[in-house]
C-alpha positions as a printed NumPy array, in Angstrom:
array([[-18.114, -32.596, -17.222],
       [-19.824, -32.012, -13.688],
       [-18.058, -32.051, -10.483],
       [-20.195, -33.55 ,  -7.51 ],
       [-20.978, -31.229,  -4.932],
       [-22.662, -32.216,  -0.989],
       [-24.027, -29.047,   1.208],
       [-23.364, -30.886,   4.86 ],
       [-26.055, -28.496,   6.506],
       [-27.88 , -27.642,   3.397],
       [-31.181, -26.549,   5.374],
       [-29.557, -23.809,   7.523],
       [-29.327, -20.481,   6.259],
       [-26.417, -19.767,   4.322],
       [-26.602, -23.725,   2.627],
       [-30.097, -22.539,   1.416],
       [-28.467, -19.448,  -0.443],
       [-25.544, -21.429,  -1.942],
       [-28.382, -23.651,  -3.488],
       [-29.725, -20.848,  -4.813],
       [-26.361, -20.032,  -6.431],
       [-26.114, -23.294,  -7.67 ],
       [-29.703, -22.661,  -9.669],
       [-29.33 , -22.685, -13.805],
       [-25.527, -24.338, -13.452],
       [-24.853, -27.505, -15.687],
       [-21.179, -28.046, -14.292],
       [-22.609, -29.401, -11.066],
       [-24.5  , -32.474,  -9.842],
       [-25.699, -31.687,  -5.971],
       [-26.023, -34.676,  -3.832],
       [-28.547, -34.476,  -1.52 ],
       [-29.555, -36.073,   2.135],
       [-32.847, -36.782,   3.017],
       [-34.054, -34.981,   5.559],
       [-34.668, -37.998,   8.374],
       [-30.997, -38.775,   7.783],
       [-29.684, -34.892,   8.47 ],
       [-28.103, -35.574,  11.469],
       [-27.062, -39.181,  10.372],
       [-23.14 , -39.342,  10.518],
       [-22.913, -42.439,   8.114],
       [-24.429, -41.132,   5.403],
       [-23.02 , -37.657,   5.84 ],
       [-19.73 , -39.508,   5.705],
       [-20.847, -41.438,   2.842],
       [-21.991, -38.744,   0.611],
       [-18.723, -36.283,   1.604],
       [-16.452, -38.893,  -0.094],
       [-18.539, -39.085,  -2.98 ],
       [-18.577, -35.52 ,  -3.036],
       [-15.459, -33.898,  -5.27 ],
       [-16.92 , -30.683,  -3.086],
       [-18.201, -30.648,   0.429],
       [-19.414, -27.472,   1.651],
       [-19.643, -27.58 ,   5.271],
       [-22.668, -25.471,   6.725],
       [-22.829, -26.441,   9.87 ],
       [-21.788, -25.501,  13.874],
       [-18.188, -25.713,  15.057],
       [-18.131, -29.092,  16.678],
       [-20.296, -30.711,  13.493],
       [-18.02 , -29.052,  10.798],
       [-14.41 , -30.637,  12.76 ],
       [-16.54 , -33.889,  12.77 ],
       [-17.157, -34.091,   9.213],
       [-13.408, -33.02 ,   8.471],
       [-12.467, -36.108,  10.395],
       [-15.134, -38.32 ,   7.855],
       [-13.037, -37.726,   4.4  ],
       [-11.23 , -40.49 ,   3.701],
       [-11.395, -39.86 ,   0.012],
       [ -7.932, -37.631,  -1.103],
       [ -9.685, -36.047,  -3.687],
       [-12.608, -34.198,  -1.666],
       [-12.12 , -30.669,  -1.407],
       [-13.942, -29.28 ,   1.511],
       [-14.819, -25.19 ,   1.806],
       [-16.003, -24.605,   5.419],
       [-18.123, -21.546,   6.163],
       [-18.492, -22.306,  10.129],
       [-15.307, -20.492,  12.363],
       [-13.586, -23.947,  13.084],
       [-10.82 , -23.719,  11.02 ],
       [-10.527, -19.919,   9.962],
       [ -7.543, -19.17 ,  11.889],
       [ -5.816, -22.31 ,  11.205],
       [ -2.374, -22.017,   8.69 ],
       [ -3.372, -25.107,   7.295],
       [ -6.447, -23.76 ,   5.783],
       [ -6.912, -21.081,   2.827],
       [ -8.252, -18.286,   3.846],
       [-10.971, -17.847,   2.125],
       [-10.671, -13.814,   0.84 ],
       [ -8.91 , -14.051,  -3.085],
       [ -8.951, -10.381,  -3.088],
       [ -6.688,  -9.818,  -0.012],
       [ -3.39 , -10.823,  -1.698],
       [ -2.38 , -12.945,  -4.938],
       [ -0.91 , -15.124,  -1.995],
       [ -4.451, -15.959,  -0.611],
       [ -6.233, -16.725,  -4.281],
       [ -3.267, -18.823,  -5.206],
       [ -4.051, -20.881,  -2.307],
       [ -7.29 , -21.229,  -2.444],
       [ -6.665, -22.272,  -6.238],
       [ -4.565, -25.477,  -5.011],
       [ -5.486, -25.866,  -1.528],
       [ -8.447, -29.058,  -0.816],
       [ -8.924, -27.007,   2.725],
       [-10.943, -23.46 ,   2.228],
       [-12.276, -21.807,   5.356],
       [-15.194, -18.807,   4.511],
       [-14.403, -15.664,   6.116],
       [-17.33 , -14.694,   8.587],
       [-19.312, -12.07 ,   7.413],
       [-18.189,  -8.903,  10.048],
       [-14.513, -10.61 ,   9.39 ],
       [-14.764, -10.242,   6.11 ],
       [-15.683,  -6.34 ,   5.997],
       [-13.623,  -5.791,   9.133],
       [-10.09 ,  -7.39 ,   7.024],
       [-11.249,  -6.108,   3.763],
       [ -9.911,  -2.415,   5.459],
       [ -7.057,  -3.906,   8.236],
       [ -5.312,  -6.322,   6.228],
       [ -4.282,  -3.51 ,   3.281],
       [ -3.801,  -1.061,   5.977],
       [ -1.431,  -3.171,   7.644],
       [  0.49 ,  -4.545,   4.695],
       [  1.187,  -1.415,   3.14 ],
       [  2.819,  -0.187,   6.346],
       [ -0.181,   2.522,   7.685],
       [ -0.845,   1.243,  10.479],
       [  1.762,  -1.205,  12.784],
       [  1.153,  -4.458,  14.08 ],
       [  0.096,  -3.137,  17.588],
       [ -2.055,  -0.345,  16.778],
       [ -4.743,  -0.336,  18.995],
       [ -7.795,  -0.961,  16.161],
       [-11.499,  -0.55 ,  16.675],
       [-14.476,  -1.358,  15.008],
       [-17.851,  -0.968,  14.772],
       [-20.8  ,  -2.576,  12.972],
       [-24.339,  -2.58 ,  11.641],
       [-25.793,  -5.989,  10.581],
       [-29.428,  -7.372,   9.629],
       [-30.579,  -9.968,  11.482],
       [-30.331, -12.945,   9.031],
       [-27.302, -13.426,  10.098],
       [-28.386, -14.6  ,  13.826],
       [-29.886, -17.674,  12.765],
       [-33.084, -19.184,  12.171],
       [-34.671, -18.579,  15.662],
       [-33.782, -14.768,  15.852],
       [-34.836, -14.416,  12.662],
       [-38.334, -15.845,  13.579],
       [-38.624, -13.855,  16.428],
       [-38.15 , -10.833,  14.052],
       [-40.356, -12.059,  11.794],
       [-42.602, -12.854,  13.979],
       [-46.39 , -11.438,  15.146],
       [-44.741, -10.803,  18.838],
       [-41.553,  -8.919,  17.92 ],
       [-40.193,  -7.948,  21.311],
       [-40.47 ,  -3.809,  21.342],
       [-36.726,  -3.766,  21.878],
       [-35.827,  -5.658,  18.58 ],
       [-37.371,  -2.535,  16.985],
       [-34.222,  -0.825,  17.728],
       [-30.254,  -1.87 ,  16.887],
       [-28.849,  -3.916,  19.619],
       [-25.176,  -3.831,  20.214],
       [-24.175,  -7.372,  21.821],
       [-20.398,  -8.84 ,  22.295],
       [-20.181,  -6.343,  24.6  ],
       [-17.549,  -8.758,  26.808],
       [-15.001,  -7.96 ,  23.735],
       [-15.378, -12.483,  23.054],
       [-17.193, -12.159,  19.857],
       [-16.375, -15.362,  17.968],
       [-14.887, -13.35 ,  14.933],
       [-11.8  , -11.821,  16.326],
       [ -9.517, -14.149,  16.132],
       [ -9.46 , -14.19 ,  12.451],
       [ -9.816, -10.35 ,  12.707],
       [ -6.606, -10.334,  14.861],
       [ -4.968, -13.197,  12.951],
       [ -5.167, -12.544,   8.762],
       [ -4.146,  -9.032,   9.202],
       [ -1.328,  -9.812,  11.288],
       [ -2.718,  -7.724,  14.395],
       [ -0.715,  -8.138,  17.443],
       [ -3.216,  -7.307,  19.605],
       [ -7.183,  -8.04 ,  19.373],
       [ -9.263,  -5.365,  18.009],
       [-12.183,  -3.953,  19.874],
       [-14.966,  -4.797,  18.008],
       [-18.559,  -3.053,  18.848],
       [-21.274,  -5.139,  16.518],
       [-24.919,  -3.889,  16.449],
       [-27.945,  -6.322,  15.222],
       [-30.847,  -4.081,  13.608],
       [-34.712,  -4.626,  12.136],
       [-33.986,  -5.597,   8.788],
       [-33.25 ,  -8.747,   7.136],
       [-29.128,  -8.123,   5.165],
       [-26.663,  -6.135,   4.503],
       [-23.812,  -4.78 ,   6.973],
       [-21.6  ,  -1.97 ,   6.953],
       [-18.225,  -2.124,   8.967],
       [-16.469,   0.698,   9.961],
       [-13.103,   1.207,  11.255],
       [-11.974,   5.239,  12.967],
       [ -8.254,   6.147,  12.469],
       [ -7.137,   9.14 ,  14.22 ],
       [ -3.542,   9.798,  12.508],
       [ -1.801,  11.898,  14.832],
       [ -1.364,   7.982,  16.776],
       [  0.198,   7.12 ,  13.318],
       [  3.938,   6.297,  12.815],
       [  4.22 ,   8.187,   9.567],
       [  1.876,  11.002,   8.658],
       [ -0.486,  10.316,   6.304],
       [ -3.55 ,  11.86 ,   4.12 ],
       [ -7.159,  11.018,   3.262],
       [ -6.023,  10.709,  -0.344],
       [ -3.367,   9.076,   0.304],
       [ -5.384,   5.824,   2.115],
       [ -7.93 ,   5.83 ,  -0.91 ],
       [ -5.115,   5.11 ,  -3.306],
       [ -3.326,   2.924,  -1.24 ],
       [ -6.574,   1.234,  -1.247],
       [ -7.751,   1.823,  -5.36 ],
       [ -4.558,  -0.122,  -6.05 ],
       [ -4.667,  -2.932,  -3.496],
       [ -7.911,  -3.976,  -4.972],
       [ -7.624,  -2.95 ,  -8.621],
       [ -8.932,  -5.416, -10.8  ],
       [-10.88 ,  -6.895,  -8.263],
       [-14.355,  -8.599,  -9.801],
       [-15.78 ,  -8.786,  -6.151],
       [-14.543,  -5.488,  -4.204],
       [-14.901,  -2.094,  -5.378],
       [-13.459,   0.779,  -3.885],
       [-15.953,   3.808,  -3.979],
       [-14.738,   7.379,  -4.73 ],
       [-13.267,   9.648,  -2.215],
       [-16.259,  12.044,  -1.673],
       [-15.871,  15.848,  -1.304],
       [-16.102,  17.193,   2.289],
       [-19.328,  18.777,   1.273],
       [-20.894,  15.526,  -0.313],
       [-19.834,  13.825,   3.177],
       [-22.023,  16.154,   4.858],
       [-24.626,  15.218,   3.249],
       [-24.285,  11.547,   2.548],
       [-26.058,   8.493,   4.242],
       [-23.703,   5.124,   4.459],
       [-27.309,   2.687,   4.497],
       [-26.428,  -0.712,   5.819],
       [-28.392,  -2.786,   3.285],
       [-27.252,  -1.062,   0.15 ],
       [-26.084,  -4.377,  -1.087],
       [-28.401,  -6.945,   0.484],
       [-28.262,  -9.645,  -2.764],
       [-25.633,  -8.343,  -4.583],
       [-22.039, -10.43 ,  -4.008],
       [-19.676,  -7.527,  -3.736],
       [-18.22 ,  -5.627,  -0.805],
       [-17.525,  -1.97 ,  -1.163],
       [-14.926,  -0.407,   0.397],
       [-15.243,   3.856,   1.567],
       [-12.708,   6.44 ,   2.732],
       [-14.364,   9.249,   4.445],
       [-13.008,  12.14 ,   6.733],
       [ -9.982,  14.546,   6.615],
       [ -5.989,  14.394,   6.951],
       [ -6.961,  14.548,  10.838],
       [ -9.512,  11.678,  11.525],
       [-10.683,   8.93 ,   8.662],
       [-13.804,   6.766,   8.902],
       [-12.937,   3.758,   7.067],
       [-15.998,   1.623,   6.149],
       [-16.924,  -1.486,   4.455],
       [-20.429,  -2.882,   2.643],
       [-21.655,  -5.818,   1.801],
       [-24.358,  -8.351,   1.973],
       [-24.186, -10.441,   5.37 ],
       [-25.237, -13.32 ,   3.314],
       [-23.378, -12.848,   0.174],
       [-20.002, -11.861,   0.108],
       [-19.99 , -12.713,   3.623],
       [-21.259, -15.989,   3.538],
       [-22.584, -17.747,   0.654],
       [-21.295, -15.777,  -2.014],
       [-17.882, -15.657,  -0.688],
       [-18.437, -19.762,  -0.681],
       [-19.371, -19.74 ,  -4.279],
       [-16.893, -17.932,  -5.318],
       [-13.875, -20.053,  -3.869],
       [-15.373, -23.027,  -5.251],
       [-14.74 , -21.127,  -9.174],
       [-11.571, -20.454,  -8.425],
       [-10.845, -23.722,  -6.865],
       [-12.463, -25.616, -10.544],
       [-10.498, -23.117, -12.531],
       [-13.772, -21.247, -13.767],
       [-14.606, -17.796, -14.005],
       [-15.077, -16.441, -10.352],
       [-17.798, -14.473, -10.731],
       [-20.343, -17.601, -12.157],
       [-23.206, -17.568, -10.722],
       [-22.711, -14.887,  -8.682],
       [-23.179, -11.401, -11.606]])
């Protein structure tokens, strides 16, 4: 039997890549708009309560709009726009963070999507903070290297585009007033007591992000080693489908190592590294802007939310 399943913002870019996840599935039936009634708020509110699942694609202001349509008690909705990611109400959207979060995302009909530098940023501060390394008030910064599908469809035309600006040749570090629209879910699912700093850099190529978080121990409560954090970290996430925590390198294979940013640019999995010494550890993060930050993560919600395997359509 097929569950019935509306995109509300199916033309923008992560909708168009959980279509393409939907490709060669027989347990769905997508209901579609047509295009002159897009921005039609009748029919979206007609086909959201025929929908059992509305995913909402959409800006802020449209997705709380289209919350305030259902008036069906069976639609589930999973919302991939920042409106409701910090809101108790809401499953977070992360399974692997804690048996706490996949069990609600497994009952709840509210699912807010990580965002995509949240998602690599909590993937490393959540466990930290949970298993007691770092306090509530530590004072956490981060730092980040994204493509530029992420920025929407008009930056990515002007990237793809015959008059590229010479300076969009080069990584471009923006939030630089510390307001980026991510950090209050950064601050809120770990628990944080006090907003990160958060450093983000857009670059010339289409996906793929790494994240990566500096620790110098001696600010530390407890004393800690390198090893140490990778184990704490191998056993938060063991048995995870979706994150995979890489082995703890050799100093000497550090040296000569390159962390690439688009490693995993269609793949839905986010990789978790521990590199450094007993001194000062680089914490770091990968995975695909669009995939396990976006529409993958999406995807993979809606399995657990029908009771399937996770990982269908999406291996």
């Amino acid at each position: 039997m097929s569950v019935k399943i509306y995109i509300d913002g199916q033309e923008g870019t992560t909708g168009l890549k959980i279509l393409e996840r939907f490709e060669g599935r027989n347990d769905i039936e997508l209901l579609k708009i047509s295009e002159e009634k897009r921005k039609d708020s009748a029919e979206r509110a007609r086909l959201i309560n025929m929908s059992d699942y509305t995913f909402l694609c959409l800006p802020d202001a449209a997705a709380r709009e289209a919350v305030s349509f259902v008036d069906n008690d069976h639609v589930r909705i999973i919302d991939a726009s920042t409106a409701h990611r910090t809101n108790p109400a809401w499953a977070y959207g992360f399974p692997e963070l804690s048996a706490e979060h996949r069990e609600k995302i497994r009952t709840s009909n509210r699912v807010a999507v990580p965002g995509c530098y949240a998602s690599g940023f909590n993937a490393i501060v959540y466990p930290l903070v949970k298993n007691g390394i770092i306090p509530e008030d530590f004072p956490v910064f981060a730092y980040a290297t994204s493509g530029y599908s992420g920025a929407g469809k008009k930056a990515i035309a002007v990237y793809e585009g015959d008059d590229k600006p010479y300076e969009y040749g080069s990584p471009r570090q923006y939030a630089l007033s510390q307001q980026h629209k991510h950090l209050p879910e950064m601050q809120a699912i770990p628990g944080l007591k006090y907003a990160p700093m958060f450093n983000p850099m857009v670059c010339d190529y289409f996906s793929g992000m790494v994240v990566s978080i500096p620790i110098q121990t001696r600010m530390l409560p407890n004393k800690i080693t390198v090893q140490a954090v990778h184990e704490m970290f191998a056993k938060h996430y063991e048995g995870a489908n979706m994150v995979e925590v890489m082995p703890l390198m050799p100093e000497d294979e550090q040296k000569a190592f390159f962390l690439a940013s688009n490693t995993l640019s269609g793949i839905n999995k986010l990789q978790v590294f521990v590199f450094g010494n007993d001194e000062q550890i680089l914490l770091c993060s990968r995975l695909d802007n669009l995939g396990k930050g976006a529409s993958g993560a999406a995807v993979q919600c809606l399995n657990i939310m029908m009771g399937i395997d996770e990982t269908t359509g999406l291996v």
